[in-house]
N, C-alpha and C positions, 0 to 999 in steps of 0.2 A: 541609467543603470547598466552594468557589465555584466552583460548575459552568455560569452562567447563558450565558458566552459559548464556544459549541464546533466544533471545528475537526477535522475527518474529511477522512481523505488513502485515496483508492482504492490496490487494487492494480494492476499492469501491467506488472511485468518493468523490460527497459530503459526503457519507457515514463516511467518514474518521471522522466526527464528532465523531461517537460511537465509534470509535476505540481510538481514542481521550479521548471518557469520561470513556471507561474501563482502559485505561493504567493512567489518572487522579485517578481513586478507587485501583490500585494499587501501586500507589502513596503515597496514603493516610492511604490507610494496611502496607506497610511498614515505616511511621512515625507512627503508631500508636503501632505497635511493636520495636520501638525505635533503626531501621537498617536505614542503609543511603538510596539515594535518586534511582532514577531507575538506572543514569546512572554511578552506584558506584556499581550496586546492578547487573549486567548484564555486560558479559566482550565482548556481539556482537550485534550489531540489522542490522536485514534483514528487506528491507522495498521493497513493488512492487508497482507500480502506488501511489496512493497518499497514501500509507503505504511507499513507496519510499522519500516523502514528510517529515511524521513525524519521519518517522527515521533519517533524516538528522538533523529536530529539534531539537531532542535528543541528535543528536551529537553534536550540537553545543553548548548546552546547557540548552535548550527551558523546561518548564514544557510542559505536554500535557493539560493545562488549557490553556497555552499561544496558542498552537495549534489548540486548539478549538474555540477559538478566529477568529485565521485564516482565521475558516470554514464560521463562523457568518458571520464578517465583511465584509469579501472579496468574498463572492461565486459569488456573482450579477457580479464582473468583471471575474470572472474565466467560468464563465458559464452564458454570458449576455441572456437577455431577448428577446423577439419574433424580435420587433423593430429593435435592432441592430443588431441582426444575418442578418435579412433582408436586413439591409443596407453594411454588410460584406460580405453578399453573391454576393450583385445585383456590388459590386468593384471584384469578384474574377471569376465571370462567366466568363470571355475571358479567362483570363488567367486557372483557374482550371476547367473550365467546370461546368455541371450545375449537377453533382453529388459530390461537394464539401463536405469536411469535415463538420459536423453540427458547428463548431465554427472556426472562424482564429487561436487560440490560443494567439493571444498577447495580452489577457489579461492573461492569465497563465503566461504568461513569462514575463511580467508588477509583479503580486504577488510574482515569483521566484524569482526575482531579488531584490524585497523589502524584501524580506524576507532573503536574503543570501549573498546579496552586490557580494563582487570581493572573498568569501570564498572559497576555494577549498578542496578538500575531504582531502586532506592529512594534515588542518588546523582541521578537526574536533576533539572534544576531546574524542571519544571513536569509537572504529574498528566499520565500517559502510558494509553491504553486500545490492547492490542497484542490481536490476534486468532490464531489456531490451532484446530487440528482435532487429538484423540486417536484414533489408530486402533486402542488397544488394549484401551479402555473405549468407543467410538464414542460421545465428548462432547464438544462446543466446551471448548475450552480458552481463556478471556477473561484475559490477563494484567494486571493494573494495578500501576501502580507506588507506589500509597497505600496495597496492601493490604499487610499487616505479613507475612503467609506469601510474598509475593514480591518483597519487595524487595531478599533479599539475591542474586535470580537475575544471571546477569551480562546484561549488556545485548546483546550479539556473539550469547546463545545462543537469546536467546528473539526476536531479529531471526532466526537462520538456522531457527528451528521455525516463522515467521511466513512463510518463503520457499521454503518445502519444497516447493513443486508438483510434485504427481503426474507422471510422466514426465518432470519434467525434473530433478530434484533428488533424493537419500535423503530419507527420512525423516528426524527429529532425534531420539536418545533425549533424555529430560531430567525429573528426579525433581525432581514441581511437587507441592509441599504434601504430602510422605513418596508420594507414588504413583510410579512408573516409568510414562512416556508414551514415545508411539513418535508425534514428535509431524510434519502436513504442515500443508501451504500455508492460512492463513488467511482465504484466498480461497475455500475450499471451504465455510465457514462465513458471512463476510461479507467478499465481494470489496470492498464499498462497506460499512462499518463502521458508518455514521451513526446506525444505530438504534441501536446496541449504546452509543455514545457519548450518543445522547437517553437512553437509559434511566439510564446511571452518572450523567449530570445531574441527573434528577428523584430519583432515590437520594439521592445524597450532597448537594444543596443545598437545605437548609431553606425557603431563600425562593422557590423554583420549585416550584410547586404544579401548573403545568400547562405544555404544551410548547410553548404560543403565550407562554410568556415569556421563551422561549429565543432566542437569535441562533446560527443556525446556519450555518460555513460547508463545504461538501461540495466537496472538488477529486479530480476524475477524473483519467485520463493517456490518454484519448481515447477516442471510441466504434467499439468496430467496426462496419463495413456490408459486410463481404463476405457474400455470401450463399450458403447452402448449400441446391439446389433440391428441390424437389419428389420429383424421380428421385435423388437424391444420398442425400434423407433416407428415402427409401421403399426402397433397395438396399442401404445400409453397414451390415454387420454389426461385429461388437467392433474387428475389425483396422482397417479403415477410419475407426470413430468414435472410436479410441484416441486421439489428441491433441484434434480439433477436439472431443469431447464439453468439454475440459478448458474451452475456451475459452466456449462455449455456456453452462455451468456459472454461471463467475465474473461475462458480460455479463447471463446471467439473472436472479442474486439482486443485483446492481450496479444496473439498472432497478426491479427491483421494490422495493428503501430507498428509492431516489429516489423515486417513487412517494409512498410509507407516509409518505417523512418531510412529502415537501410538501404532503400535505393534512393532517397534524398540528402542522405544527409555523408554516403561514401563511408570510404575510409574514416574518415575521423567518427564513425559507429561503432558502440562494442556493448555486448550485451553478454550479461551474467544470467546461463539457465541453462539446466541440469533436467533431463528427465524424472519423475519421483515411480518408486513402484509402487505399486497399486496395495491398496493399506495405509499408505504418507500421505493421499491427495486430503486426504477432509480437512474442510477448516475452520473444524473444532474439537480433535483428539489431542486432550492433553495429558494423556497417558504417559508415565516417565519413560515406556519402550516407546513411544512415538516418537517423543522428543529427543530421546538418546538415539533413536533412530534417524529422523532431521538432520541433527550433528553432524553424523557419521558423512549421510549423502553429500553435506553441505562441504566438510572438509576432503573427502575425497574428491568434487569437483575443482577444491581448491589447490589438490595437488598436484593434476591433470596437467603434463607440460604444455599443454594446448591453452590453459588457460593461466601458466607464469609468463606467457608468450603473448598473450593478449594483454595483458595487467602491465607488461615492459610499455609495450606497443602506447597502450592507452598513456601511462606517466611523461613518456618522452614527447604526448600530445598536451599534456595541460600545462 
């Protein structure tokens, strides 16, 4: 397999909008330098939680306009409103208890399934690297769609085991390679996937012998900067660190790839991310001022000469 040029999609909720409309502007930088489309143009994409999502798009054939779409249309069932969680909570209390998941998820799994029918990874049309966490073995679960034990998984199932985040989502069951997994959020493993996709590069491609002869490109769906202080973090015990640890988590191993990859992998490195202000980071307001707000951040990083300059840089590398 030709692993030389690779394309890593963070996780981030509805965020996935921006990641969305940065891999849309790299779309459009390579038509306008008259090379093919992304997924001609990239011979891997890694995707984690709903970067797990549009990688599978990709591979199926999806613009990331079509993806962004997705986010529009469909967030209201992916992430319903006060109302209905209420009324999915007050059905799940006997049965889950009164610390339930913030969402049932089958509206997630309602959008996966409209989204990817009876597809299965080994139907998609370009090498897919999907990420998860087993909490019944406590082992990364690395999904790819080259390997021959998983590609007759459907594609709907191993996006909703990709998206499972703790607190906000169940768990997914799903019997990967004759094992029964109880499978969550692959952001718990690599929110930012990029290593996991260097490493299936130098694997699977004969002629990359090292990772400075890789072109890699890394798209984020914003960085958080809210800050949690001194007193905040010296006082909260489990009840109070219950969500933000979540978040804390996925920005922690998200910096530290970023890191790892850029001092190994050089120049041929480029990573799309934008700081988000503070009211953007949740990831799961799907508020139309969120989302139009999203946009906004998304295409102004996209006009940034800093970053027509990187998007040159990157094409004249693939």
């Amino acid at each position: 397999m030709k692993a030389r040029r690779v394309l890593s999609i963070d996780g981030g909720g509805i965020r996935g909008l921006v990641s969305c409309a940065w891999l849309q502007g790299v779309a459009d930088a390579l038509a306008e330098a008259g090379r093919p489309g992304l997924q001609k143009s990239f011979d891997l994409v890694a995707g984690s939680s709903t970067g797990a999502v549009i990688a599978c798009g990709l591979g199926m054939g999806l613009a990331p306009a079509q993806m962004a779409g997705l986010y529009r249309e469909r967030g209201q069932v992916i992430f319903p409103g006060m109302a209905n969680r209420l009324w999915s909570r007050a059905g799940r209390l006997f049965r889950d208890g009164p610390s339930a998941p913030k969402y049932d998820g089958k509206g997630l799994e309602s959008v996966l399934r409209d989204v990817f029918g009876e597809l299965t990874l080994g139907q998609l049309q370009m090498p897919v690297v999907i990420t998860s966490y087993d909490t019944l073995s406590r082992q990364p679960v690395i999904f790819k769609s080259f390997k021959a034990e998983h590609q007759d998984l459907p594609v709907w199932e191993v996006c909703r085991a990709s998206t499972a985040a703790p607190t906000y989502f169940p768990a997914h069951p799903l019997v990967v390679e004759g094992q029964p997994c109880s499978l969550i959020d692959g952001g718990v493993v690599a929110n930012n996937p990029t290593a996991c996709a260097i490493a299936e590069a130098i694997r699977h491609d004969a002629q990359v012998q090292h990772c400075q002869q890789l072109t890699v490109l890394s798209v984020g769906s914003g960085q958080r900067n809210r800050p949690i202080s001194l007193r905040q973090a010296r006082e909260w015990g489990a009840l109070e660190w219950a969500i933000p640890i979540i978040d804390v988590l996925f920005d922690g191993n998200t910096d530290s790839v970023d890191y790892i990859a850029r001092q190994i992998v050089g120049q041929g490195y480029h990573r799309m991310q934008a700081e988000l202000l503070v009211g953007l980071d949740d990831l799961d307001d799907v508020s139309a001022t969120n989302l139009a707000a999203l946009d906004a951040m998304a295409n102004a990083y996209l006009a940034e000469p800093a970053t027509g300059k990187m998007l040159r840089t990157l094409i004249s590398h693939l």
